[in-house]
C-alpha positions in Angstrom: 128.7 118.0 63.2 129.1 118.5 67.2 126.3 116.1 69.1 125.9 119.1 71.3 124.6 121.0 68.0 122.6 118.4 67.0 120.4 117.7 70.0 119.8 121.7 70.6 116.4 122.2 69.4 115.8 124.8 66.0 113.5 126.8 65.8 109.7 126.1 64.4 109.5 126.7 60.8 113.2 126.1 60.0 114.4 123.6 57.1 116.0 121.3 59.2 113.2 120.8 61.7 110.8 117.9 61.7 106.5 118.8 61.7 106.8 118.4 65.1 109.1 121.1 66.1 112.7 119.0 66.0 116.1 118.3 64.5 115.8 115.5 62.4 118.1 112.6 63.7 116.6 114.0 67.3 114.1 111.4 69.4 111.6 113.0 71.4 110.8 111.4 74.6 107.4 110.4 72.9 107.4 110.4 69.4 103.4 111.8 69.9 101.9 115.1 68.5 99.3 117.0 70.8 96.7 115.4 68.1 97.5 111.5 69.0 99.5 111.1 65.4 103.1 109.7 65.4 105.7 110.2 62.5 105.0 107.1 61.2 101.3 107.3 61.5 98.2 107.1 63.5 98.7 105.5 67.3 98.4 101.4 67.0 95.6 100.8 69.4 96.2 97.8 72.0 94.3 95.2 71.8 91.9 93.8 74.7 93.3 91.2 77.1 91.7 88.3 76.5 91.6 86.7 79.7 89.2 86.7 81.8 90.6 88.0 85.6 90.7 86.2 88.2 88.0 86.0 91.0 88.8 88.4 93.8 88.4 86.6 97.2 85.6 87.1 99.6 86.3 90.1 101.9 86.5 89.4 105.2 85.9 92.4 108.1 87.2 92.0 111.7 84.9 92.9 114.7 87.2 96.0 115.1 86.7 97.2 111.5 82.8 96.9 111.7 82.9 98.6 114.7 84.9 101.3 113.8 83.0 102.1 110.9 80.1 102.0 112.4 81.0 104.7 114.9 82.1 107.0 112.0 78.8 106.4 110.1 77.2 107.4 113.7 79.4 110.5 113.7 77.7 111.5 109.9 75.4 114.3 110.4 75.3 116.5 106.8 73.7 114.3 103.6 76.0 112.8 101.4 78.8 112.0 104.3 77.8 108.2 104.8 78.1 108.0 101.1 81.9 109.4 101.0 82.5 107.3 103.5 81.1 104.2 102.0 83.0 104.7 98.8 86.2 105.6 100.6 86.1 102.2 102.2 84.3 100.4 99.3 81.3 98.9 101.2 78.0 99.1 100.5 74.8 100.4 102.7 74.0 96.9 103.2 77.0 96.2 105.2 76.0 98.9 107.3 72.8 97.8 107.3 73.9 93.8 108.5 76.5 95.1 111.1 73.8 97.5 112.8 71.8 94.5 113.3 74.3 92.4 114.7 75.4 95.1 116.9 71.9 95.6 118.1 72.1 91.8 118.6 74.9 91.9 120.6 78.7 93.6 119.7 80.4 90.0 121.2 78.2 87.9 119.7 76.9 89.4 116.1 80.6 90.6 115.1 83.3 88.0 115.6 83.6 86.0 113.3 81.8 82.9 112.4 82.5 79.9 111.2 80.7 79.0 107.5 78.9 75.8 106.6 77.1 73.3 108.6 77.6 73.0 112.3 79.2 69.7 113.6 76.7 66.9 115.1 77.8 66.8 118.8 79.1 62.7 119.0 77.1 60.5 121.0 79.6 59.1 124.0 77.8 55.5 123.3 78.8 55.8 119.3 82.5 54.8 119.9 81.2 51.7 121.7 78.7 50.3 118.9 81.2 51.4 116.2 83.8 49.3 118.1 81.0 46.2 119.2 79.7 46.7 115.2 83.3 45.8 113.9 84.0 42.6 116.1 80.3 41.5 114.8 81.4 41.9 111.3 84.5 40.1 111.9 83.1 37.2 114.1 80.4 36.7 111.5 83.5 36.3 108.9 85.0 33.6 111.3 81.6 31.8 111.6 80.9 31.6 107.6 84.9 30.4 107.3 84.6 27.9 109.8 80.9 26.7 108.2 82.9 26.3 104.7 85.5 23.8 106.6 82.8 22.0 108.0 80.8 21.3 104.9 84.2 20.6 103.3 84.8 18.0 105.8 81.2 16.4 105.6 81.5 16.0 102.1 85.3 14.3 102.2 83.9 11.7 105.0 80.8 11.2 102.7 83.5 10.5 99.7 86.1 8.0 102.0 82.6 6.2 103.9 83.9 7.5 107.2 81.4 7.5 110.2 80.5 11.0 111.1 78.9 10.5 114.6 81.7 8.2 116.0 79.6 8.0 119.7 76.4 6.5 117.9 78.4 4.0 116.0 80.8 2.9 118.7 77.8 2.3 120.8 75.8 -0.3 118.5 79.0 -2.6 118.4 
């Protein structure tokens, strides 16, 4: 048989034709009846992904885009315009809300943006000093407690050999 006779299409009904209106041998380009039900049997549903997806970062908006919205949600005048709007950008009223205030607050001021977290501790121009006078303290009391070890050592080894330790008081009594 021709392939150009078997992929013509017979008419519904005829012996040669599947249930679903085809040549046998003939793939469709998706082997699904109108009723979900394949040749082979019902659709295989796909199972659930499950991991869990990851979390979207925080949005951040730009003075320019808080300010442009708000002008368009000023420029809303029927009911239900503020709402398209807010779904066509996906925000909420309470960003409108927040950026009102800081506009009223001031448009330089309420909508640059801000830095998160605690604010630095402005250093103290004497700090450097006592961190630096702190240090040589620490190591002069290191030198002192070394330097109090060789002298005890050294008492105790003239204590051991009978050697004078105040030469002046002895030399003096001869």
């Amino acid at each position: 048989m021709d392939m150009r006779h078997s992929l013509q299409r017979s008419q519904p009904g005829s012996p040669s034709s599947t249930p679903f209106g085809e040549r046998d041998g003939v793939r469709r380009t998706t082997a699904v009846s109108p009723n979900g039900v394949t040749p082979e049997g019902p659709m295989p549903v796909a199972a659930a992904d499950p991991e869990v997806p990851e979390k979207k970062p925080r949005r951040r908006f730009t003075a320019a885009y808080k300010l442009r919205i708000l002008q368009e949600a000023d420029q809303c005048e029927e009911p239900g315009q503020i709402g398209v709007l807010l779904r066509k950008e996906g925000l909420y009223s309470s960003h409108l809300t927040t950026w009102r205030c800081q506009r009223e607050e001031g448009s330089l001021q309420g909508l640059t943006a801000q830095k998160r977290g605690r604010r630095a501790q402005p250093r103290n121009p004497s700090a450097e000093r006592i961190d630096q006078l702190e240090k040589e303290n620490l190591r002069l009391k290191q030198q002192l407690r070394k330097a109090e070890i060789i002298i005890e050592a050294q008492k105790k080894i003239s204590e051991i050999l009978g050697i004078d330790q105040n030469p002046e008081n002895s030399a003096g009594n001869k």
